[in-house]
KOLVEXGU-680570 format. One record per residue (C-alpha): residue in three letters; residue number from 1; x, z, y. Coordinates in pm, whole numbers. Each point is the difference from the previous one (the first is absolute). Layout:
N
<atom><res>Ala</res><n>NUM</n><X>X</X><Z>Z</Z><Y>Y</Y></atom>
...
% end
This chain:
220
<atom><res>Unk</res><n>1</n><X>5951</X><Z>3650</Z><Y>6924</Y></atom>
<atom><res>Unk</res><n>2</n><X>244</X><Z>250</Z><Y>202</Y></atom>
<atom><res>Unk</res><n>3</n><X>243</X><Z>189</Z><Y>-187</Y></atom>
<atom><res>Unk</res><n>4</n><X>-129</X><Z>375</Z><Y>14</Y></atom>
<atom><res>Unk</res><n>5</n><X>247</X><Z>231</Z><Y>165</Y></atom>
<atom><res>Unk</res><n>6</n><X>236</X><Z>179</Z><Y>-186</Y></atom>
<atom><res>Unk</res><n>7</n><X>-45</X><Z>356</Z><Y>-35</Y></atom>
<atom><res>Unk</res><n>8</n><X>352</X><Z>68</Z><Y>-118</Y></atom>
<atom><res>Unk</res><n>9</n><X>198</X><Z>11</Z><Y>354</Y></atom>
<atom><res>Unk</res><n>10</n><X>306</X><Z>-70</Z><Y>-80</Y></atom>
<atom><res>Unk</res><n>11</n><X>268</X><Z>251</Z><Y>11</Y></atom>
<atom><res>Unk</res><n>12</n><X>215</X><Z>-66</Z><Y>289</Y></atom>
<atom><res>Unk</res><n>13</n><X>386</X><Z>131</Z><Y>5</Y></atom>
<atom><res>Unk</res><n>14</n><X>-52</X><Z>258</Z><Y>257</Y></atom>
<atom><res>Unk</res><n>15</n><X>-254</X><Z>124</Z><Y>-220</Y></atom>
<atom><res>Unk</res><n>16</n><X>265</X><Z>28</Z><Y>-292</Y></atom>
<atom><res>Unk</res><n>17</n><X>213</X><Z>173</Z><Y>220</Y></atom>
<atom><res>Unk</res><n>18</n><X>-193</X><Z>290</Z><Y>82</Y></atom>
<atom><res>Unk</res><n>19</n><X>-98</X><Z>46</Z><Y>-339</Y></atom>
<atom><res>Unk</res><n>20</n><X>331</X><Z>7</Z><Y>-127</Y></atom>
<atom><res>Unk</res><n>21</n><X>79</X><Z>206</Z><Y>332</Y></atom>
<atom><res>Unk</res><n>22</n><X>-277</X><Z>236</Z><Y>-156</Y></atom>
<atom><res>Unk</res><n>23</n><X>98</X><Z>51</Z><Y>-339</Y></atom>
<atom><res>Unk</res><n>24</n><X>401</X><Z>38</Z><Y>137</Y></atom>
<atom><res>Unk</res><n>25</n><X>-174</X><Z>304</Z><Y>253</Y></atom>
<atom><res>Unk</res><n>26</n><X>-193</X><Z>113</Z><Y>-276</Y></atom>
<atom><res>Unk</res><n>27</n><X>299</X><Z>29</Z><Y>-257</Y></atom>
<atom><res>Unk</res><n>28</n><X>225</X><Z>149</Z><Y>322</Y></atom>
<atom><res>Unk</res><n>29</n><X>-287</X><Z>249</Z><Y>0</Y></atom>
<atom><res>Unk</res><n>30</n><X>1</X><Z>99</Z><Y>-356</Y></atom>
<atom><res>Unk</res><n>31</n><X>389</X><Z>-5</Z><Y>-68</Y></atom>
<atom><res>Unk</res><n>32</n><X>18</X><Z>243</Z><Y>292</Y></atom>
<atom><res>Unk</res><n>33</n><X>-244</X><Z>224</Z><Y>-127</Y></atom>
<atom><res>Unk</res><n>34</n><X>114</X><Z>65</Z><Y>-375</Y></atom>
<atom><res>Unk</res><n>35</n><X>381</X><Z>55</Z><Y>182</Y></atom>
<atom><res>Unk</res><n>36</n><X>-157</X><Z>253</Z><Y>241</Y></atom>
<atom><res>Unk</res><n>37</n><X>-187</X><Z>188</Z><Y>-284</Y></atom>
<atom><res>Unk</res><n>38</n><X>198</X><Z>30</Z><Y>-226</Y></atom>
<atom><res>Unk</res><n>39</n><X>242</X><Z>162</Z><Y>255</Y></atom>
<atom><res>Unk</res><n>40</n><X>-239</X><Z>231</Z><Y>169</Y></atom>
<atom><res>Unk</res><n>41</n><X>-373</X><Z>1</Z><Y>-189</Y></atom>
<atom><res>Unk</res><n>42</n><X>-262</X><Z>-154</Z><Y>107</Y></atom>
<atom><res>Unk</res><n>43</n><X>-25</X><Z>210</Z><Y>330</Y></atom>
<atom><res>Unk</res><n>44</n><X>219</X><Z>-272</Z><Y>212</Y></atom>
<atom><res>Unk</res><n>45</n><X>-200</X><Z>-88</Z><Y>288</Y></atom>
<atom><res>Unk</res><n>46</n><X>-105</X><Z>-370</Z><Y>-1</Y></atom>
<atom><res>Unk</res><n>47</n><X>175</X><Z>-64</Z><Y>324</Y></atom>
<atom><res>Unk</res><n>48</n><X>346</X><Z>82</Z><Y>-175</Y></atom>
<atom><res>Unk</res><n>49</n><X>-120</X><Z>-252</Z><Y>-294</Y></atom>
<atom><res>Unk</res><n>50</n><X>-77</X><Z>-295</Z><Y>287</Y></atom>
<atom><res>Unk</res><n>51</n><X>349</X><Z>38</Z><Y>157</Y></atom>
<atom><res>Unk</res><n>52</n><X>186</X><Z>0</Z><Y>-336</Y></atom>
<atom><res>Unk</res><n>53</n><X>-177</X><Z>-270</Z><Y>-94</Y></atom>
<atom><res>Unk</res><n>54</n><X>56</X><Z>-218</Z><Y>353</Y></atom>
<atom><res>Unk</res><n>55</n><X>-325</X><Z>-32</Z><Y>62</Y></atom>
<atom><res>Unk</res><n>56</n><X>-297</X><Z>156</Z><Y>321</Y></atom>
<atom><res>Unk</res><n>57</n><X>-222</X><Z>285</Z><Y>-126</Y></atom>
<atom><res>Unk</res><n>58</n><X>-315</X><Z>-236</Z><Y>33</Y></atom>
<atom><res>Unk</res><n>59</n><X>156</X><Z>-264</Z><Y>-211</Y></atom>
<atom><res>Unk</res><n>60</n><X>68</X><Z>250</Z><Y>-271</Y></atom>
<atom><res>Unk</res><n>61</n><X>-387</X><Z>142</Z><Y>46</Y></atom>
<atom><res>Unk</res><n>62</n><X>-64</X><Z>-396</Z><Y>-10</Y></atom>
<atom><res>Unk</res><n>63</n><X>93</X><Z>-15</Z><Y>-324</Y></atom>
<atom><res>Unk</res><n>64</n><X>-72</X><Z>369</Z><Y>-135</Y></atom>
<atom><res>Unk</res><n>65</n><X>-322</X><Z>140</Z><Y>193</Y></atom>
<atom><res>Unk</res><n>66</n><X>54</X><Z>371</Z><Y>-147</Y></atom>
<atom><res>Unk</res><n>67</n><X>310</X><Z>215</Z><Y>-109</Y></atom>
<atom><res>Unk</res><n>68</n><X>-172</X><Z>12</Z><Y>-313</Y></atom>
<atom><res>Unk</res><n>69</n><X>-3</X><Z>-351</Z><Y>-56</Y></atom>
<atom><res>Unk</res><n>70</n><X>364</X><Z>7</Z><Y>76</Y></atom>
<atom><res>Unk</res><n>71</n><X>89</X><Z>241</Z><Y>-210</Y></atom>
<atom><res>Unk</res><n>72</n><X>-237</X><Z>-154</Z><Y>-332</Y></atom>
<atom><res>Unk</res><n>73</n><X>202</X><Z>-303</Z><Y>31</Y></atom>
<atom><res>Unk</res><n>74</n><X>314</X><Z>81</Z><Y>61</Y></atom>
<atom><res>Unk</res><n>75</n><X>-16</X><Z>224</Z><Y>-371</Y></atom>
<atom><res>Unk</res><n>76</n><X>-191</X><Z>-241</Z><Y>-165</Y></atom>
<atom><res>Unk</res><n>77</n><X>300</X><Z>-134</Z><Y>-163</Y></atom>
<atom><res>Unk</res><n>78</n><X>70</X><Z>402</Z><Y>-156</Y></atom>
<atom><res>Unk</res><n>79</n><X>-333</X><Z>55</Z><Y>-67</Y></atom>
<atom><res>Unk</res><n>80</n><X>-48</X><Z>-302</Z><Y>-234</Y></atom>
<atom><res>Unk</res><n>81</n><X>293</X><Z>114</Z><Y>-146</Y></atom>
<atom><res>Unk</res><n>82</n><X>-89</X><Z>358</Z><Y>-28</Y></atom>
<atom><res>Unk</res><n>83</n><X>-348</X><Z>-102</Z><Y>-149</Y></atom>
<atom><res>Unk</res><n>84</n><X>158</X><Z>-212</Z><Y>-229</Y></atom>
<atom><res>Unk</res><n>85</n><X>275</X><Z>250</Z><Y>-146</Y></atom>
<atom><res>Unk</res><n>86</n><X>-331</X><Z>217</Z><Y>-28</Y></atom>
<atom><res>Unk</res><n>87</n><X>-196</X><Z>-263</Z><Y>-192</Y></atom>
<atom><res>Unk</res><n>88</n><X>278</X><Z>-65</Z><Y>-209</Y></atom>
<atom><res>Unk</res><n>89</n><X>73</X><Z>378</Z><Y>-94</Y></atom>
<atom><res>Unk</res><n>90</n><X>-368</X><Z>5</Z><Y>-113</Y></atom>
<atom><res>Unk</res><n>91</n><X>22</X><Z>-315</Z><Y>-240</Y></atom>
<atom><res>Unk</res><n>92</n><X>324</X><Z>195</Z><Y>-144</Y></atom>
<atom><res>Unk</res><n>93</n><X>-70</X><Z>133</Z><Y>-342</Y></atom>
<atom><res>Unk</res><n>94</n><X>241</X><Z>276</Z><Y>39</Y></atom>
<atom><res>Unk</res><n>95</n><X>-148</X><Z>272</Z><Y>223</Y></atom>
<atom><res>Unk</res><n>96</n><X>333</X><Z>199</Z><Y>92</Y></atom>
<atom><res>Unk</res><n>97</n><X>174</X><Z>-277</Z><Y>83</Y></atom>
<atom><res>Unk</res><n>98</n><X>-283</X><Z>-159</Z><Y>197</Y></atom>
<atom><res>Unk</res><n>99</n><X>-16</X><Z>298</Z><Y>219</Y></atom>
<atom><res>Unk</res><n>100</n><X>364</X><Z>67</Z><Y>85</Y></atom>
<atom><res>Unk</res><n>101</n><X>-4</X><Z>-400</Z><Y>70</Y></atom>
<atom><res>Unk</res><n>102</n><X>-246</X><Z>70</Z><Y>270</Y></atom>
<atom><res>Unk</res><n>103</n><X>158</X><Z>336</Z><Y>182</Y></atom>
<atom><res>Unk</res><n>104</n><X>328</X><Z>-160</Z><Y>-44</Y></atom>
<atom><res>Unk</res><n>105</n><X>-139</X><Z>-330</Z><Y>180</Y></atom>
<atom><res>Unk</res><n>106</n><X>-200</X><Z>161</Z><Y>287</Y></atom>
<atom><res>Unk</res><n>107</n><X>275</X><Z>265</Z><Y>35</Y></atom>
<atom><res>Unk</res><n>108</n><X>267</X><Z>-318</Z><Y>84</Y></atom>
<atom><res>Unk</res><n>109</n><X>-209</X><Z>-171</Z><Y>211</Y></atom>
<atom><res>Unk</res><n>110</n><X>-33</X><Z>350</Z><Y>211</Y></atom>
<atom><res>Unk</res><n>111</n><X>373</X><Z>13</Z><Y>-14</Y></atom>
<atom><res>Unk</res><n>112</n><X>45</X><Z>-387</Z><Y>155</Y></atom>
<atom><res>Unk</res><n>113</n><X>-283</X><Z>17</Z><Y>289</Y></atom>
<atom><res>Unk</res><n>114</n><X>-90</X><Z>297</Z><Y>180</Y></atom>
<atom><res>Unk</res><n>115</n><X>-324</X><Z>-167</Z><Y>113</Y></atom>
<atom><res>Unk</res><n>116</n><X>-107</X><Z>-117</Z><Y>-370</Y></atom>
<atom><res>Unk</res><n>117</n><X>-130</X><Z>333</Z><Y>-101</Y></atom>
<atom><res>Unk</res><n>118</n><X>-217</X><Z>66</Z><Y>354</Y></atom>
<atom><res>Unk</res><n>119</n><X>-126</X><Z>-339</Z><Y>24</Y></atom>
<atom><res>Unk</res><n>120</n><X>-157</X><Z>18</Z><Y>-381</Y></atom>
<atom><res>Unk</res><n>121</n><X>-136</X><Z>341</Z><Y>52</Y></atom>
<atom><res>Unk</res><n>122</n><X>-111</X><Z>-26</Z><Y>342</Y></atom>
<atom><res>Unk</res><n>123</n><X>-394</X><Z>-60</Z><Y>46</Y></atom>
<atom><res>Unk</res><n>124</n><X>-132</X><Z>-308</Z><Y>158</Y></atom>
<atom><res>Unk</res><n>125</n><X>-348</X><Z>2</Z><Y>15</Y></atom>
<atom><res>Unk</res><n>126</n><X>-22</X><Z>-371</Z><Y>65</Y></atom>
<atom><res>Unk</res><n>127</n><X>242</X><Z>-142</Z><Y>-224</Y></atom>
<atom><res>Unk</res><n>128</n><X>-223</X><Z>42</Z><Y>-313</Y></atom>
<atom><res>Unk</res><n>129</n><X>173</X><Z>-164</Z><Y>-263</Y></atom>
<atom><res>Unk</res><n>130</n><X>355</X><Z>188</Z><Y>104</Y></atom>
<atom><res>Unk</res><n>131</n><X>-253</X><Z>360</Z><Y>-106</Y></atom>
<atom><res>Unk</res><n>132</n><X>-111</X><Z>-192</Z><Y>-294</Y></atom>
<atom><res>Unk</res><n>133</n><X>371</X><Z>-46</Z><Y>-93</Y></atom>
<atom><res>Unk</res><n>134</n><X>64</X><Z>352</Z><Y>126</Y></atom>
<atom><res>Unk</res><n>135</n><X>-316</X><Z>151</Z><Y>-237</Y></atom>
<atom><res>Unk</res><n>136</n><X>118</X><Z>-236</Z><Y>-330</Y></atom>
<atom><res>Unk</res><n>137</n><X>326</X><Z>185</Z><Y>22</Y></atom>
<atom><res>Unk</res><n>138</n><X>-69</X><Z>352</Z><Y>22</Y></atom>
<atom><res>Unk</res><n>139</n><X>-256</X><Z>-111</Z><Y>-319</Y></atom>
<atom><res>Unk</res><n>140</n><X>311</X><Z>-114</Z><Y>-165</Y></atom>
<atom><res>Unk</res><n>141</n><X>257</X><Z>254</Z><Y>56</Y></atom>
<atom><res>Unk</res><n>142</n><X>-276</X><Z>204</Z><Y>-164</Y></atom>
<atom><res>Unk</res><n>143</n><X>-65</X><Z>-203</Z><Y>-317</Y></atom>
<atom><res>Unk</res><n>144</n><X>362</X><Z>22</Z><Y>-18</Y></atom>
<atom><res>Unk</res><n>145</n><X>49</X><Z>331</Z><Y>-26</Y></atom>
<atom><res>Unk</res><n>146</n><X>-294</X><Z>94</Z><Y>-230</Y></atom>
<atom><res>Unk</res><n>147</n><X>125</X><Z>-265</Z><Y>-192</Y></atom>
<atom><res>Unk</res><n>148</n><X>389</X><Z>162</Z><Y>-36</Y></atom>
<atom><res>Unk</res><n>149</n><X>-199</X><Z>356</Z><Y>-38</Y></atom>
<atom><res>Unk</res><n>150</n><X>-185</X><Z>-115</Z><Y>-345</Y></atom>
<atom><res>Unk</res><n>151</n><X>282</X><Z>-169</Z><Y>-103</Y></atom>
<atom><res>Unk</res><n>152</n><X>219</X><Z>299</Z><Y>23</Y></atom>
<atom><res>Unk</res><n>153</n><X>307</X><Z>-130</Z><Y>205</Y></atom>
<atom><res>Unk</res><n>154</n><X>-148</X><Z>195</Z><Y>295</Y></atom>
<atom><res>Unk</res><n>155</n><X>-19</X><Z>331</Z><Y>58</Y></atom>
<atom><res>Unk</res><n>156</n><X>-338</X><Z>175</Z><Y>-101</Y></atom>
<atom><res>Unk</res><n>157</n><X>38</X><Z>188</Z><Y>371</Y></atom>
<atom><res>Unk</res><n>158</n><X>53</X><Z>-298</Z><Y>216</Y></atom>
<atom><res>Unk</res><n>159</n><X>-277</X><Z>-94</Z><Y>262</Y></atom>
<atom><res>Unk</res><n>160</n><X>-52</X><Z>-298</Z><Y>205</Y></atom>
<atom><res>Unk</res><n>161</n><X>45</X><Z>154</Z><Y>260</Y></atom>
<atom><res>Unk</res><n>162</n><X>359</X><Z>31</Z><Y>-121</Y></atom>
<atom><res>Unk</res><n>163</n><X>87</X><Z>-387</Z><Y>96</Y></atom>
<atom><res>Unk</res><n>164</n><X>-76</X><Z>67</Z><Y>334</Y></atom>
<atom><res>Unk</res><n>165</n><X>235</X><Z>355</Z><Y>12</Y></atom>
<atom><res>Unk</res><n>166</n><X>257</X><Z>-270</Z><Y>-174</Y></atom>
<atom><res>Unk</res><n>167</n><X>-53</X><Z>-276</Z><Y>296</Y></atom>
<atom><res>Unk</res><n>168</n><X>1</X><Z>297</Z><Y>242</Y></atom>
<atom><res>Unk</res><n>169</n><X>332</X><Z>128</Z><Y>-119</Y></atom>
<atom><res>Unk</res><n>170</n><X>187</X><Z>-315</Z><Y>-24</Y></atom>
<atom><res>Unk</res><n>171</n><X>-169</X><Z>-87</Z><Y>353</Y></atom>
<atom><res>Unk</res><n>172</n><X>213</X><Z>225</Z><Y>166</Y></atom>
<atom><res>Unk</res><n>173</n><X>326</X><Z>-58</Z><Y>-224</Y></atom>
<atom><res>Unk</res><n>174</n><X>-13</X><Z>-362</Z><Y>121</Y></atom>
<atom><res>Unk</res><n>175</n><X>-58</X><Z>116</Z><Y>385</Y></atom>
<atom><res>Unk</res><n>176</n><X>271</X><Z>241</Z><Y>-14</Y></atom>
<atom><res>Unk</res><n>177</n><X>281</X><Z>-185</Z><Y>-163</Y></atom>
<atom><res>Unk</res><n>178</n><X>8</X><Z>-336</Z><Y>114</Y></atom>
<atom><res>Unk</res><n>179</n><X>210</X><Z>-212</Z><Y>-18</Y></atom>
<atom><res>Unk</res><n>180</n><X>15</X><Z>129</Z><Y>-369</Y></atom>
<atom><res>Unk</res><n>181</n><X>-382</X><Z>10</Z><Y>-52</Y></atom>
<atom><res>Unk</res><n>182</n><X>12</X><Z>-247</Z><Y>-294</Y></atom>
<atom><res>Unk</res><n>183</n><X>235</X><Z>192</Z><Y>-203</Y></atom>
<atom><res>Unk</res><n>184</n><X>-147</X><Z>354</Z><Y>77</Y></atom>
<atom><res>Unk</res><n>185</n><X>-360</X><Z>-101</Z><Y>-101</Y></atom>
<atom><res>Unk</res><n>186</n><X>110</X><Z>-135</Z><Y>-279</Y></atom>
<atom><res>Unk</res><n>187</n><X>197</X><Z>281</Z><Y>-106</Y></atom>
<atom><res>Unk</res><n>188</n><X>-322</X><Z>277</Z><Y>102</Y></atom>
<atom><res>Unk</res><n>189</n><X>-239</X><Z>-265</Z><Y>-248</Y></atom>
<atom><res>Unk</res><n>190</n><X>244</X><Z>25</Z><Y>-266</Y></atom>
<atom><res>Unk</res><n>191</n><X>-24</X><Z>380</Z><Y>34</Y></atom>
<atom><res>Unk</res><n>192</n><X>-380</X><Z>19</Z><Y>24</Y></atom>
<atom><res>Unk</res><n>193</n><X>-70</X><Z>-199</Z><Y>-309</Y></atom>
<atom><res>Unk</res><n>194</n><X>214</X><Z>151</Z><Y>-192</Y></atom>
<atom><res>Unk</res><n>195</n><X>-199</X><Z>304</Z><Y>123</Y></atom>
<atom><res>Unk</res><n>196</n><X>-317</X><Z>-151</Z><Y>-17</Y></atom>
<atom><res>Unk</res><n>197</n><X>39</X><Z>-10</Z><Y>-416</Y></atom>
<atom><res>Unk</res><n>198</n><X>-223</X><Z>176</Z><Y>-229</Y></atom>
<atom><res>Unk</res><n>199</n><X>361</X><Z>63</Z><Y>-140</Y></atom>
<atom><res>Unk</res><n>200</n><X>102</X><Z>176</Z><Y>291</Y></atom>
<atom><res>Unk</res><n>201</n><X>-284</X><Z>226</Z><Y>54</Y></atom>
<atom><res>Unk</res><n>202</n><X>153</X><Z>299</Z><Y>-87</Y></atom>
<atom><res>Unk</res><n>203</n><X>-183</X><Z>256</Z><Y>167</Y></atom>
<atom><res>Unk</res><n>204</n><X>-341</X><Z>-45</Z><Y>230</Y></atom>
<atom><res>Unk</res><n>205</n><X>-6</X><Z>-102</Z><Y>316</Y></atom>
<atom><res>Unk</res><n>206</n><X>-189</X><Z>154</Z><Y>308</Y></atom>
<atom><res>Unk</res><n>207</n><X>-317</X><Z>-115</Z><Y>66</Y></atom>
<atom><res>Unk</res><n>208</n><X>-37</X><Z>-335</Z><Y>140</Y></atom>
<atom><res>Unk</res><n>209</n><X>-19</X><Z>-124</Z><Y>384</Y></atom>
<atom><res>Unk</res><n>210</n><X>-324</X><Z>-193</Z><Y>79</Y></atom>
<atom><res>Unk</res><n>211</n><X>166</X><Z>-221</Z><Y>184</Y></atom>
<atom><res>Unk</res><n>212</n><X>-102</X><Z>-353</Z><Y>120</Y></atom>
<atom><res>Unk</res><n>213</n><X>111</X><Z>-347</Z><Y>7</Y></atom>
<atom><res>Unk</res><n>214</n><X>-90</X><Z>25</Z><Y>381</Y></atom>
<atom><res>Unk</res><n>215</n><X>293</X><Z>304</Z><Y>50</Y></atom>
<atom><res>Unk</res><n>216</n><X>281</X><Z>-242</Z><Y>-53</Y></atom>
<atom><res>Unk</res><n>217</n><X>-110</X><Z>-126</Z><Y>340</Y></atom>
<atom><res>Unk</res><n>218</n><X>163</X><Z>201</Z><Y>199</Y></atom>
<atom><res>Unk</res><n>219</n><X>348</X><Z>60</Z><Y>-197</Y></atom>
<atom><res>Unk</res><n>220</n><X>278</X><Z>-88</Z><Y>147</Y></atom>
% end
């Protein structure tokens, strides 16, 4: 009886080649893209990304059809890590503490990458599970602070929409004092939370801003 063909061709060295070619283009890509961001936002037109990274506009639209896609993967590294500090504030038992963990966190990673902060806010109607991400934290930062409210460490007079004056402020401390940006936000967070205590709340505050997630878009 004839042996039946194989349908397992097998793989042939040029063939390893361009896949390693592929992923070296592909990594090119990406390591060109976080640099770029986090030096000017996510704004940087995707021919400036190709020619840092060494490589023809097609190749890079080879590899990353939209800008969106682009951008989803090049913070997918800080947004596990931003979803995680999240997760981890909400398993924390004390509800002060798991709140300025969180402000503290997101407020660093604002201060390292410029692009961080536009990327995770931006809306990308196609990238579904980056808005899911997106959605779970706003849900979170919530919890958190109703959480810190009933437990008394926060002020009775603090608002939600509080974290995003907080993100807003030390938005444009870390655009307007580089190369010191590190140092500065941490200095503004330190002030804020100490601010931010019921302990603190010596007099009321004006009425709150209504402000969005979606306004820290454009800061900076």
């Amino acid at each position: 009886m004839p042996a039946q063909p194989s349908h397992n061709a097998p793989v042939s060295s040029s063939d390893t080649t361009l896949r390693a070619d592929a992923r070296e283009n592909r990594d090119r890509i990406l390591r060109a893209a976080r640099e770029a961001y986090a030096l000017h936002g996510i704004d940087v037109p995707i021919s400036a990304i190709a020619r840092r990274a060494g490589v023809g506009v097609a190749t890079l639209y080879r590899r990353f059809p939209t800008r969106a896609s682009l951008i989803t993967e090049a913070f997918a590294e800080q947004l596990a890590e931003c979803a995680g500090a999240l997760d981890e504030a909400l398993e924390d038992p004390d509800p002060w503490r798991a709140f300025c963990s969180v402000l503290t966190k997101v407020c660093a990673m604002q201060a390292a990458d410029r692009g961080f902060t536009h990327a995770f806010l931006a809306r990308f109607p196609d990238e579904s599970s980056y808005a899911g991400e997106r959605d779970r934290a706003e849900e979170g930062l919530a919890l958190l602070v109703r959480r810190a409210k009933e437990a008394g460490a926060l002020r009775p007079d603090f608002d939600v929409s509080d974290v995003v004056l907080a993100l807003l402020a030390n938005s444009g401390v870390v655009n307007g004092v580089q190369p010191e940006a590190g140092a500065a936000s941490r200095r503004l967070v330190g002030y804020l939370l100490e601010s931010f205590r019921t302990e603190g709340a010596v007099r009321p505050l004006p009425p709150p801003v209504r402000l969005e997630l979606d306004q820290l878009y454009g800061a900076g």
